[in-house]
Every structure is written in C-alpha cells, then in structure tokens.
C-alpha positions as CSV (number, residue, x, y, z in Angstrom):
1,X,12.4,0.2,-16.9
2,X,12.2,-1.9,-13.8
3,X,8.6,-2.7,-12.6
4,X,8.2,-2.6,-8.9
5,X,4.7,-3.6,-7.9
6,X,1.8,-5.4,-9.4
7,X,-2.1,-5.9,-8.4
8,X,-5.0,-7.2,-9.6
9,X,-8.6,-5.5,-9.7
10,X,-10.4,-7.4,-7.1
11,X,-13.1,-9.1,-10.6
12,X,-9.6,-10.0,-12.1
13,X,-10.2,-8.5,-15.5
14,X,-7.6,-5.6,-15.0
15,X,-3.7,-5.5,-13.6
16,X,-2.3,-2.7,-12.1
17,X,2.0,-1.9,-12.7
18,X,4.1,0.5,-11.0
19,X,7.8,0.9,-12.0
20,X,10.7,2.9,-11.9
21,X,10.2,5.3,-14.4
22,X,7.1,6.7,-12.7
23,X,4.4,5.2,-14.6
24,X,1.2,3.2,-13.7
25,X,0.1,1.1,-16.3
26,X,-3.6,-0.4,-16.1
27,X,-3.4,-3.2,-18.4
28,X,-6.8,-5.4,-20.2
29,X,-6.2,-9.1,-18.5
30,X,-7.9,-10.6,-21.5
31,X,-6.5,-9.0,-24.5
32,X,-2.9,-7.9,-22.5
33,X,-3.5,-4.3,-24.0
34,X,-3.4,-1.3,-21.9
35,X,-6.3,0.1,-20.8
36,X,-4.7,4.0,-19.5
37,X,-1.3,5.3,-18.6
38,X,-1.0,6.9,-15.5
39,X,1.2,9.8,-14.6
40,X,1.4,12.1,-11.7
41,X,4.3,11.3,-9.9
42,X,8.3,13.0,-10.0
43,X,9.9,9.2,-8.4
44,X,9.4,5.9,-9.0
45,X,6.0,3.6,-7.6
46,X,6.8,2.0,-4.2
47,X,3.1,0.3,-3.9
48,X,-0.4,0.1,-5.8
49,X,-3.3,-1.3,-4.5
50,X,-7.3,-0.8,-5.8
51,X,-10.0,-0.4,-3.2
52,X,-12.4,-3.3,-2.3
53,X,-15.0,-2.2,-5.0
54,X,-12.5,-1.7,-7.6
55,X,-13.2,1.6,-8.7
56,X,-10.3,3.3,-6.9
57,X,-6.7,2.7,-7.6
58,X,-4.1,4.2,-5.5
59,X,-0.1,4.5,-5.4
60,X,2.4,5.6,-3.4
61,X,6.0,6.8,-4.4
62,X,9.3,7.7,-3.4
63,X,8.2,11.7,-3.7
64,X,6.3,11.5,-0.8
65,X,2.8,11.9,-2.3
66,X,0.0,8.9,-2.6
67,X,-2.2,9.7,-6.0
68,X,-5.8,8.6,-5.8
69,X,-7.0,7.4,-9.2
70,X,-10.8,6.7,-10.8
71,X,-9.8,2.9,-12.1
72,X,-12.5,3.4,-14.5
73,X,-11.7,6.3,-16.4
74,X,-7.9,6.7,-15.5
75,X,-8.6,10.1,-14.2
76,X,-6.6,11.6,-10.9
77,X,-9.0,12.2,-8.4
78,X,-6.8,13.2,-6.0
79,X,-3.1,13.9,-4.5
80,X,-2.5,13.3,-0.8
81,X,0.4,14.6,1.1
82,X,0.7,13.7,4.7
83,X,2.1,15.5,7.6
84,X,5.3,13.6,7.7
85,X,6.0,13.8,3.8
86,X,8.7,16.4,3.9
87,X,10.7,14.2,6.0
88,X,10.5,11.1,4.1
89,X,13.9,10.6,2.2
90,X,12.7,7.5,0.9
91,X,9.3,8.3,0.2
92,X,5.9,6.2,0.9
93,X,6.9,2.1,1.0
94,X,3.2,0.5,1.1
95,X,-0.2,0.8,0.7
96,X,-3.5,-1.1,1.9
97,X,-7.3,-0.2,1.7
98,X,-9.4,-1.7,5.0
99,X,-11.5,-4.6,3.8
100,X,-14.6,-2.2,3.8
101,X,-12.5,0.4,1.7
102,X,-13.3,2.7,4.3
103,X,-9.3,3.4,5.2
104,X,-6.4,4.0,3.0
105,X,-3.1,2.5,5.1
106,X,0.2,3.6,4.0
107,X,3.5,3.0,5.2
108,X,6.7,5.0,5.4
109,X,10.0,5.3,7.5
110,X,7.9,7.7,9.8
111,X,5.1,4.8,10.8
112,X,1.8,4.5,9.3
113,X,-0.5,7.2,8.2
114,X,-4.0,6.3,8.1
115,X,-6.7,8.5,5.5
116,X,-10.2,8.4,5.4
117,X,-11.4,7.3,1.9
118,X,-14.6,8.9,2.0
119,X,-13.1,12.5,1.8
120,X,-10.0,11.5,1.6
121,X,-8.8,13.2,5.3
122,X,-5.5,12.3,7.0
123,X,-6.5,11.1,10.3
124,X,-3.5,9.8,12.5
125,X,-0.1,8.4,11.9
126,X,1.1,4.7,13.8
127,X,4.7,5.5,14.5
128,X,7.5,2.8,13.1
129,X,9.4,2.2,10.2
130,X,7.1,0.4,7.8
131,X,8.2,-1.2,4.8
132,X,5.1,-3.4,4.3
133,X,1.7,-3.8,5.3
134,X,-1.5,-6.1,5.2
135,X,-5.1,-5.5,6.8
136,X,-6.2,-9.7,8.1
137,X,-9.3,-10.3,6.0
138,X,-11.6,-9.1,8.5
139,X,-9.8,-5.9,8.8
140,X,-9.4,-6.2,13.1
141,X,-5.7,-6.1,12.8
142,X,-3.3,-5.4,10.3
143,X,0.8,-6.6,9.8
144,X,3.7,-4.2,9.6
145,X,6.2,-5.7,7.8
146,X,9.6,-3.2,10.0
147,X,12.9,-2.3,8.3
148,X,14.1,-4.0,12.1
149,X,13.0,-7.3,10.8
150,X,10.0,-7.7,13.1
151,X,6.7,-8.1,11.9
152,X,4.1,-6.3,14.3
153,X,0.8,-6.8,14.7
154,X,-1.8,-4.3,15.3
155,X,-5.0,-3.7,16.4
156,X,-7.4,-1.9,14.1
157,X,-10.0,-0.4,16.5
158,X,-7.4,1.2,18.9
159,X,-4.4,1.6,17.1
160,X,-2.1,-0.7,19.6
161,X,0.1,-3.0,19.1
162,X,-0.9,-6.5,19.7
163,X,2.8,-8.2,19.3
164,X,5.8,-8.2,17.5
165,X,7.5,-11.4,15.8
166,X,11.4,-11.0,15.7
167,X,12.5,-14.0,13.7
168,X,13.6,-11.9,10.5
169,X,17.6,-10.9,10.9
170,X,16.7,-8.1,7.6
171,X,13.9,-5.8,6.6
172,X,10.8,-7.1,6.4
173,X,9.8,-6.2,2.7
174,X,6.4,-8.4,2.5
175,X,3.2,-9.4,4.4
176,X,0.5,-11.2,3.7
177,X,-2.5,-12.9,5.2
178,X,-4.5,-16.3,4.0
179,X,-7.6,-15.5,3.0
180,X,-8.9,-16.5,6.3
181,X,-6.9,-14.6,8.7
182,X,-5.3,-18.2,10.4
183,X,-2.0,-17.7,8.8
184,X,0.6,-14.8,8.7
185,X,3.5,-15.0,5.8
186,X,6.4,-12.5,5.5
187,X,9.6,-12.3,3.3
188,X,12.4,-10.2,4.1
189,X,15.9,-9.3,2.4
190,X,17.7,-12.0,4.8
191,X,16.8,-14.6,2.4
C-alpha cells in the first residue's frame, strides 16, 4: 500500500517508511534489504522521525498513539498516549525530536504535545491545529505548519508564539528549516 512518510538515520546507512497499511519498515541503505518490520499500530503512519543519536525511532498514527522503537534491535520500547488522544479523530499528524533529543514534539488537531525523552513523561500540550512541525537547528524555536494555512513560529524556552505567517490559502502540510536556521520553507495543499 501507499507509503506516507520517509526518514533517514541521522549516519545515512538506514531509511525509515511508514504507510498506510500500518507498517514501519527499516530498510539497509546499502544493500536496499530490510533490516526489521515494525508493527504496533491499528491505523496507518502519519509521521516517523529517529532521534539525534539514532538509536531511537518514533512514529505517530492515525490511532492516536506514538510508538517508541530501539532502531537497533527493532524492539518497542514504548507506547505513548497523550491526554488529548481520545479526542483526536484524525489521530497524531507530526513528529520532531529537539536537536539535543531531549524532547519528543508531536502534532495533532488538538496543538502540540511535548514528551520528555528521558522517561518518556508527557509534559504540556501547545494548543493549535498542527499538521506539521520542524525544531530550527538550534532548537530555540520550532515551525507549526496549521490546517488555517499559517505557519507559526514558536519559542522553545517558553512555549509562546513568536509570529504567525499567513501567506498559505490551504493547510500547511510541510516545514522545514535550512540547516542553518536563516531560511523557513513550507508547502501546503493550495499548490
């Protein structure tokens, strides 16, 4: 079926796929084999994403839950549901670990929930409705890519907005930064 996401590991030897019939495939760059399949969730992969080291690799779905797996070994090291999953019709969009790997981000139709990697602890929720997201490279601000078609910025260290850019007429379905933080891109269904 249908493949929805893609990522690489951050030493490029592995690539990460999430698709529509609920699997997560960790494929062998090299040799194009797969490495482990991964299945936990009951809807289809909205977002993957592996943490800064690489040894983490988490996805979100569209049933609500974000599975945390050891990239290594393909095992599931955990399963996190956040306060606002039972009323997300359309389940978790996005996903984005701080440049540190210290925070898990992921978005929804209810805002932002933000988890704590270490012990993997909900610990607040941005409100908004998030369909993408992107920490800058020095993780002081991340983009929220809104099913409005604004793009807001926001502060890291407090949680506040910063500004909103309204030049999108559609959902905003994709942000990204350079890898120097000077330059904000988004794409969004209006073309």
């Amino acid at each position: 079926e249908g493949v929805n996401t893609l990522t690489f590991s951050p030493d490029s030897l592995s690539l990460a796929s999430g698709s529509v019939d609920k699997m997560v495939i960790l494929w062998n760059v090299g040799s194009g084999e797969n490495i482990h399949v991964l299945t936990a969730h009951r809807k289809a992969i909205s977002d993957i994403a592996f943490s800064p080291d690489g040894l983490i690799l988490a996805c979100t779905s569209q049933d609500s839950t974000i599975t945390v797996w050891n990239a290594q070994n393909g095992e599931l090291v955990d399963t996190l549901v956040a306060n606002v999953s039972k009323d997300l019709p359309a389940g978790f969009t996005s996903l984005s670990f701080s440049p540190g790997g210290a925070l898990l981000a992921v978005g929804s139709s209810k805002g932002v929930v933000f988890w704590d990697t270490s012990l993997w602890v909900e610990l607040r929720t941005v409100s908004g409705n998030v369909l993408s997201l992107a920490y800058a490279p020095d993780g002081k601000s991340m983009a929220l890519g809104l099913m409005t078609g604004g793009v807001a910025l926001w502060d890291t260290g407090n949680y506040r907005l910063i500004y909103t850019l309204q030049k999108h007429i559609r959902p905003v379905t994709g942000v990204a930064f350079s890898m120097d933080g000077n330059i904000l891109a988004s794409v969004s269904r209006d073309g």
